[in-house]
LOTIMI-244846 format. One record per atom (N, C-alpha, C, O): residue in three letters; x, y, z; residue number from 1. Coordinates in Angstrom, 1 decimal. Layout:
BEGIN
ALA/X/Y/Z/NUM
...
//
This chain:
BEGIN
UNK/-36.3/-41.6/54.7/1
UNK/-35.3/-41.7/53.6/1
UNK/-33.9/-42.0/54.2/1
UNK/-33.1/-42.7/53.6/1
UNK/-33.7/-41.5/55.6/2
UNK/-32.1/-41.7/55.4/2
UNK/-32.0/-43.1/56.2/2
UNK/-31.0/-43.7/56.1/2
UNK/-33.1/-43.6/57.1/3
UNK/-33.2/-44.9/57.3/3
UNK/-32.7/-46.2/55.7/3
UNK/-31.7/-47.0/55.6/3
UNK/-33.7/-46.0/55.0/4
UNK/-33.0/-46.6/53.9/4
UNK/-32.6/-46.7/53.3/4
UNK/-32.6/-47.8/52.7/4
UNK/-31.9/-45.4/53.0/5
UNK/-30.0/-45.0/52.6/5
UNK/-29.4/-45.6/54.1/5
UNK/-28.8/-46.5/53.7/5
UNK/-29.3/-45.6/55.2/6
UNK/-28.7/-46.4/55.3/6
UNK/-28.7/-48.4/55.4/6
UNK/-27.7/-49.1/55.7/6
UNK/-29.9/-48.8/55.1/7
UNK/-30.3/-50.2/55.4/7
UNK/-29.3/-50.3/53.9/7
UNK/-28.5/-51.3/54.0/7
UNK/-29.1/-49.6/52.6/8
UNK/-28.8/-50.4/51.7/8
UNK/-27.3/-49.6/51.3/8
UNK/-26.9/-49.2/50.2/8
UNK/-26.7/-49.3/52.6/9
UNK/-25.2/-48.7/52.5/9
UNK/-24.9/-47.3/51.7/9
UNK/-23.8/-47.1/51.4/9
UNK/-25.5/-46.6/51.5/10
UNK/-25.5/-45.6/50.9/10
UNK/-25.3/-43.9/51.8/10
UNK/-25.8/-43.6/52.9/10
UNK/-24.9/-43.5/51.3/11
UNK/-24.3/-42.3/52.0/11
UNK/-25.2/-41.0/51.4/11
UNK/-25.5/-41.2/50.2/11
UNK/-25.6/-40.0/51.8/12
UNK/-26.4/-39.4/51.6/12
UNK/-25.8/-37.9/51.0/12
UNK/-24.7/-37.7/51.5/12
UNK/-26.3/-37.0/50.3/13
UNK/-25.4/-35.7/50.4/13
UNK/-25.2/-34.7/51.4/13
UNK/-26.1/-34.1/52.0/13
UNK/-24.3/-34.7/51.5/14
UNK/-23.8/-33.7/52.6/14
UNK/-24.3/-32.3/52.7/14
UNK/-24.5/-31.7/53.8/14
UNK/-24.5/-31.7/51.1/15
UNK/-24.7/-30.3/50.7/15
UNK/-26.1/-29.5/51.8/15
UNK/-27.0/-30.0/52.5/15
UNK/-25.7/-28.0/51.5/16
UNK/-26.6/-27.3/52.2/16
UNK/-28.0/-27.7/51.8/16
UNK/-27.9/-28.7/51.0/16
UNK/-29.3/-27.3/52.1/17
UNK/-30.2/-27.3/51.4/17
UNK/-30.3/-26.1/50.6/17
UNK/-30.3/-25.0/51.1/17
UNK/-30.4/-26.2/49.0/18
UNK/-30.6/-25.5/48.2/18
UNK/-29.5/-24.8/47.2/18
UNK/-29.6/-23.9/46.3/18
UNK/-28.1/-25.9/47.8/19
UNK/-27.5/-26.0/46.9/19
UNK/-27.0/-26.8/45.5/19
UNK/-26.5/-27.9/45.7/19
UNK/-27.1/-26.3/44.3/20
UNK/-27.7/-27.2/43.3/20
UNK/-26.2/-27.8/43.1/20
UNK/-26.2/-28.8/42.4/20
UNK/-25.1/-27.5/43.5/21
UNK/-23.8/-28.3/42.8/21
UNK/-23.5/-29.2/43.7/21
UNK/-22.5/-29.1/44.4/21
UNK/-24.2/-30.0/43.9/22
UNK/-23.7/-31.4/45.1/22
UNK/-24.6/-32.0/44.2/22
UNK/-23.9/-33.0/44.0/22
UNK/-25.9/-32.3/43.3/23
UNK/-26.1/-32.7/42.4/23
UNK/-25.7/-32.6/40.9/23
UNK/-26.2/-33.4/40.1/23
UNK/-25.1/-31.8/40.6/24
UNK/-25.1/-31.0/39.7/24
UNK/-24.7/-32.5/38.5/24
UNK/-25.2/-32.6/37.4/24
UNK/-23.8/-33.4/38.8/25
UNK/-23.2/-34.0/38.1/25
UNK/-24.0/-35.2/37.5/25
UNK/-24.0/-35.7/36.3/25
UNK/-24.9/-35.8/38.9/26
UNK/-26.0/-37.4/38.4/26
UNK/-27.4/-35.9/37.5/26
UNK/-27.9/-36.0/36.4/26
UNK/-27.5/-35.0/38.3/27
UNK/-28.9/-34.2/37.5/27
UNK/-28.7/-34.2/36.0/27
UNK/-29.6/-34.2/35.2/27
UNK/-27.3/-34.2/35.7/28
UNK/-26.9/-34.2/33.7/28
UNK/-26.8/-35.4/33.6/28
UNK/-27.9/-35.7/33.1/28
UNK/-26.0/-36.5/33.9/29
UNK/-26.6/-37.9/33.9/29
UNK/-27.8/-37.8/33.3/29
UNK/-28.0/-37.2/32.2/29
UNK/-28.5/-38.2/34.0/30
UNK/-29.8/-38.7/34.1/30
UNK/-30.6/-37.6/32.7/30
UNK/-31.0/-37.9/31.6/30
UNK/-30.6/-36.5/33.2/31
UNK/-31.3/-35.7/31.8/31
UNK/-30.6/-36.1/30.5/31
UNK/-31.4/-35.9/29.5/31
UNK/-29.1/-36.6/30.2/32
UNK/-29.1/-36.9/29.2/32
UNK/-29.5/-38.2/28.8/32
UNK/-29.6/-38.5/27.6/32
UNK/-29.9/-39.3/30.2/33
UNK/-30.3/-40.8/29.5/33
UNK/-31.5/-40.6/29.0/33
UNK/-32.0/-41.1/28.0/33
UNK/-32.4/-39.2/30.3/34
UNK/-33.4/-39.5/29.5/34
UNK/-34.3/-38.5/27.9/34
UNK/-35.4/-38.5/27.5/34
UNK/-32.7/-37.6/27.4/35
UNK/-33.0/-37.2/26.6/35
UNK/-32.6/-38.2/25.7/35
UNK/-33.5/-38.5/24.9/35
UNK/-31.4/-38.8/25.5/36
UNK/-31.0/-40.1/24.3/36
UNK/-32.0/-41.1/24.4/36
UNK/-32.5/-41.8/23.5/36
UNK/-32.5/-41.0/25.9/37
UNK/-32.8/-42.8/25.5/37
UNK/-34.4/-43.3/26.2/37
UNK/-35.0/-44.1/25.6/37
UNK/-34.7/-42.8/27.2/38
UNK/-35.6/-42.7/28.0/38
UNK/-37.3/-42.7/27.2/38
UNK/-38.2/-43.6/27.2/38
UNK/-37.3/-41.2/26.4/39
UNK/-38.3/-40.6/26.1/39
UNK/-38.4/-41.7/25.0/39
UNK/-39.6/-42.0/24.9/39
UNK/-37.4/-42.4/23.9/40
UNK/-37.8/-42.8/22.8/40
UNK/-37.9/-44.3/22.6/40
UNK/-37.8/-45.0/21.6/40
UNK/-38.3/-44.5/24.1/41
UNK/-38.4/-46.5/24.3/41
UNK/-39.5/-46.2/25.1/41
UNK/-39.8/-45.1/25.7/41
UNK/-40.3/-47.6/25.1/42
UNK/-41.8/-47.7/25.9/42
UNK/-41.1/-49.1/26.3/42
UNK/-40.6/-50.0/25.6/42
UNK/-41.4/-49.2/28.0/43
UNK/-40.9/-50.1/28.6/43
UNK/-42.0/-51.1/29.6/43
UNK/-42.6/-50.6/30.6/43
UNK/-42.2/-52.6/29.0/44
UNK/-43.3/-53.2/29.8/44
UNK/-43.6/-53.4/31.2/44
UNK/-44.7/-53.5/31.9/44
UNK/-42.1/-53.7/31.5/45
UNK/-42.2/-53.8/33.0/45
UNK/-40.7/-52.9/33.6/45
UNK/-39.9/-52.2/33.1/45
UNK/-41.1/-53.3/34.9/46
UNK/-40.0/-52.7/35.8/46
UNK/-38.1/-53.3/35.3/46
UNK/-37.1/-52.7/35.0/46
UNK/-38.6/-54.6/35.5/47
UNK/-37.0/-55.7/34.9/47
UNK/-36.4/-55.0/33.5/47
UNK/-35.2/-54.7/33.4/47
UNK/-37.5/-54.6/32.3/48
UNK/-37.2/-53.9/31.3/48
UNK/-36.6/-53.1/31.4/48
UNK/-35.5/-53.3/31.2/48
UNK/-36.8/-52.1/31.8/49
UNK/-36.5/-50.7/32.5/49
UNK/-34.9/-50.7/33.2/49
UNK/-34.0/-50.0/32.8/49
UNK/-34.8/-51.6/34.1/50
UNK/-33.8/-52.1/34.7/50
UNK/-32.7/-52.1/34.1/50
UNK/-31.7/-51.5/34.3/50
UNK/-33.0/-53.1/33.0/51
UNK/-31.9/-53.8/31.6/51
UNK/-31.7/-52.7/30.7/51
UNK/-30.5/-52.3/30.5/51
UNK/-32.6/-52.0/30.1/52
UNK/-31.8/-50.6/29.8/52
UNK/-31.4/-49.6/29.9/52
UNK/-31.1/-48.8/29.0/52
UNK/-31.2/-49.3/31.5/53
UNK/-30.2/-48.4/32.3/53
UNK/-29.5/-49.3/31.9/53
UNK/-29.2/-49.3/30.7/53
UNK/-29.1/-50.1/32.8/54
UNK/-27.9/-50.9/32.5/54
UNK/-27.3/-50.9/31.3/54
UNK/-26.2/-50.4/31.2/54
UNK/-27.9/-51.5/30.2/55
UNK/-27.6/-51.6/28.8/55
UNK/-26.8/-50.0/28.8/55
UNK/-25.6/-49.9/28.8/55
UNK/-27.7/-48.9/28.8/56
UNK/-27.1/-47.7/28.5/56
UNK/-25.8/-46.9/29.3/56
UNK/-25.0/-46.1/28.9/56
UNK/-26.0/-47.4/30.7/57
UNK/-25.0/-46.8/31.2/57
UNK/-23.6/-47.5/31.1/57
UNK/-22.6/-47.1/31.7/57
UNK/-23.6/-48.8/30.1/58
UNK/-22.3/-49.2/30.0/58
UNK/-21.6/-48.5/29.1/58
UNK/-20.5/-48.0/29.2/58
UNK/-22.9/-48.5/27.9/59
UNK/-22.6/-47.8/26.4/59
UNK/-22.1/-46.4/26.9/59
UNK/-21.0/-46.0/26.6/59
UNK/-22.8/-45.6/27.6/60
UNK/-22.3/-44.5/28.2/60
UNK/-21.0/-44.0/28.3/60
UNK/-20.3/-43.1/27.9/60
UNK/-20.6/-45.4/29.4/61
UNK/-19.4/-45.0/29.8/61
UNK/-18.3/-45.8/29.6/61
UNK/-17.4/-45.8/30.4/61
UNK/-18.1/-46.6/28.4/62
UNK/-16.9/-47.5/26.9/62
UNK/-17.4/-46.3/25.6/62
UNK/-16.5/-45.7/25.0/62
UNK/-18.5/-46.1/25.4/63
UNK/-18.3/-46.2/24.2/63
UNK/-18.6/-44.3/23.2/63
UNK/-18.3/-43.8/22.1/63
UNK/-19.3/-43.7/24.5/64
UNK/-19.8/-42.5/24.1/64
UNK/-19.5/-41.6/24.7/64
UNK/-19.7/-41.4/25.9/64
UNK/-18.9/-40.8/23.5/65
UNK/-17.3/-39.8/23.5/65
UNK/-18.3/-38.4/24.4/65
UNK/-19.5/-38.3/24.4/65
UNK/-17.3/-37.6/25.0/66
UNK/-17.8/-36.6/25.9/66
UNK/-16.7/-35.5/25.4/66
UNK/-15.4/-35.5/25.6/66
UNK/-17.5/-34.5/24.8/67
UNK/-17.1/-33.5/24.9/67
UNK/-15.8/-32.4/25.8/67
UNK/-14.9/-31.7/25.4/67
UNK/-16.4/-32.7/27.0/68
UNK/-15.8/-31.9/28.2/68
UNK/-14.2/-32.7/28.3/68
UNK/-13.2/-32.1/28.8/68
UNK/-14.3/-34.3/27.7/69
UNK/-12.4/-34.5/28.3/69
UNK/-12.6/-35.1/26.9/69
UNK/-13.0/-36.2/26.8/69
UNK/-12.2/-34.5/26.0/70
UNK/-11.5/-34.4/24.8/70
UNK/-12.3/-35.3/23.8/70
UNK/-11.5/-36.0/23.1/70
UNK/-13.3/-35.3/23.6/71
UNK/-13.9/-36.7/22.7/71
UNK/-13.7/-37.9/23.0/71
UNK/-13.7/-38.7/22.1/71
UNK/-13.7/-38.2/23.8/72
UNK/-13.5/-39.5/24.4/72
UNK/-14.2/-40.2/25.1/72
UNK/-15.3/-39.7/25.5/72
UNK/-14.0/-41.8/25.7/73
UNK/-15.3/-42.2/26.8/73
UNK/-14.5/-42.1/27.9/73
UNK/-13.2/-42.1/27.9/73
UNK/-15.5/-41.9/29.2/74
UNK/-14.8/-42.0/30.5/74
UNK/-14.1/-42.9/30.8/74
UNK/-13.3/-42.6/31.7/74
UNK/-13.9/-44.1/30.4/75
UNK/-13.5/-44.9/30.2/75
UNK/-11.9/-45.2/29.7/75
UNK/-11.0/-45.8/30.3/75
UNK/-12.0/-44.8/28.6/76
UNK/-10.5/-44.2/28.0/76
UNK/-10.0/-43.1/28.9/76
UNK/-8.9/-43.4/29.3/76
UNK/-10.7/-41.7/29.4/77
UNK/-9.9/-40.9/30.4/77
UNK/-9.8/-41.0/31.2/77
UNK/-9.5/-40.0/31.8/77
UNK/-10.1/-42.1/32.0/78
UNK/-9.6/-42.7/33.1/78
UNK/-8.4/-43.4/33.2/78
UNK/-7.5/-43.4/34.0/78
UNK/-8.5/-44.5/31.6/79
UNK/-7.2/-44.9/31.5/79
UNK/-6.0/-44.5/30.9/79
UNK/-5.0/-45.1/30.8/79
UNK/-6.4/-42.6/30.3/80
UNK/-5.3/-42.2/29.9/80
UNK/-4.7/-41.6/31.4/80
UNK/-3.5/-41.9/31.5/80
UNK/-5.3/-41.0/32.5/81
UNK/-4.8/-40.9/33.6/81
UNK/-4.0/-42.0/34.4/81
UNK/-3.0/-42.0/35.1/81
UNK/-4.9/-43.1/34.0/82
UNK/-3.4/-44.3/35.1/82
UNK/-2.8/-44.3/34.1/82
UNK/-2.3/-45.4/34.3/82
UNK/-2.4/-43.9/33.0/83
UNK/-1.2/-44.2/31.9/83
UNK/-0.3/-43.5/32.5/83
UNK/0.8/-43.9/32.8/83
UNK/-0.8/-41.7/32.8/84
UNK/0.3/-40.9/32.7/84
UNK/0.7/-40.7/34.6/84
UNK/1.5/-39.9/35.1/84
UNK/-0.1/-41.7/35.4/85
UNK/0.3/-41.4/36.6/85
UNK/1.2/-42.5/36.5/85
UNK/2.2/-42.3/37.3/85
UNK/1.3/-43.4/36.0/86
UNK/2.4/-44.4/35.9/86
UNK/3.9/-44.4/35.3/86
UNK/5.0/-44.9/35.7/86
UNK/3.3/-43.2/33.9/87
UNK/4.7/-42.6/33.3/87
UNK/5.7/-42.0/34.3/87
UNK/6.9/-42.3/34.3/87
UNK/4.9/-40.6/35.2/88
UNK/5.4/-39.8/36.5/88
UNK/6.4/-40.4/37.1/88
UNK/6.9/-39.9/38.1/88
//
């Protein structure tokens, strides 16, 4: 495994073993794509599959508001942050 985390640039987690908050953030990701979206599509191939991550993680992250930073997309609170680090 860490052979090809590194052949395709990728950095591995640092965390102890058996600590769950070094994942804690992609593990809700992912349980929420595949509670919205995963379980309620049947996908023919691999490429399919592909295109709708993709497809969803854009919608994800322009268009679908999150609770935790104010109803909004990450997207927007990202750019209310360079707003107000610019105002500073």
């Amino acid at each position: 495994m860490a052979a090809a985390c590194h052949r395709h640039g990728l950095h591995r987690s640092m965390g102890a073993t058996g600590i769950c908050w070094d994942n804690a953030g992609a593990e809700s990701l992912w349980s929420t794509f595949k509670y919205e979206h995963y379980y309620r599509h049947v996908y023919a191939t691999k490429a399919e599959l592909v295109a709708a991550v993709d497809k969803w993680m854009h919608w994800y992250n322009t268009r679908r508001r999150h609770s935790a930073i104010g109803m909004i997309s990450p997207i927007a609170y990202e750019h209310s942050l360079s707003a107000a680090a610019t105002a500073a």
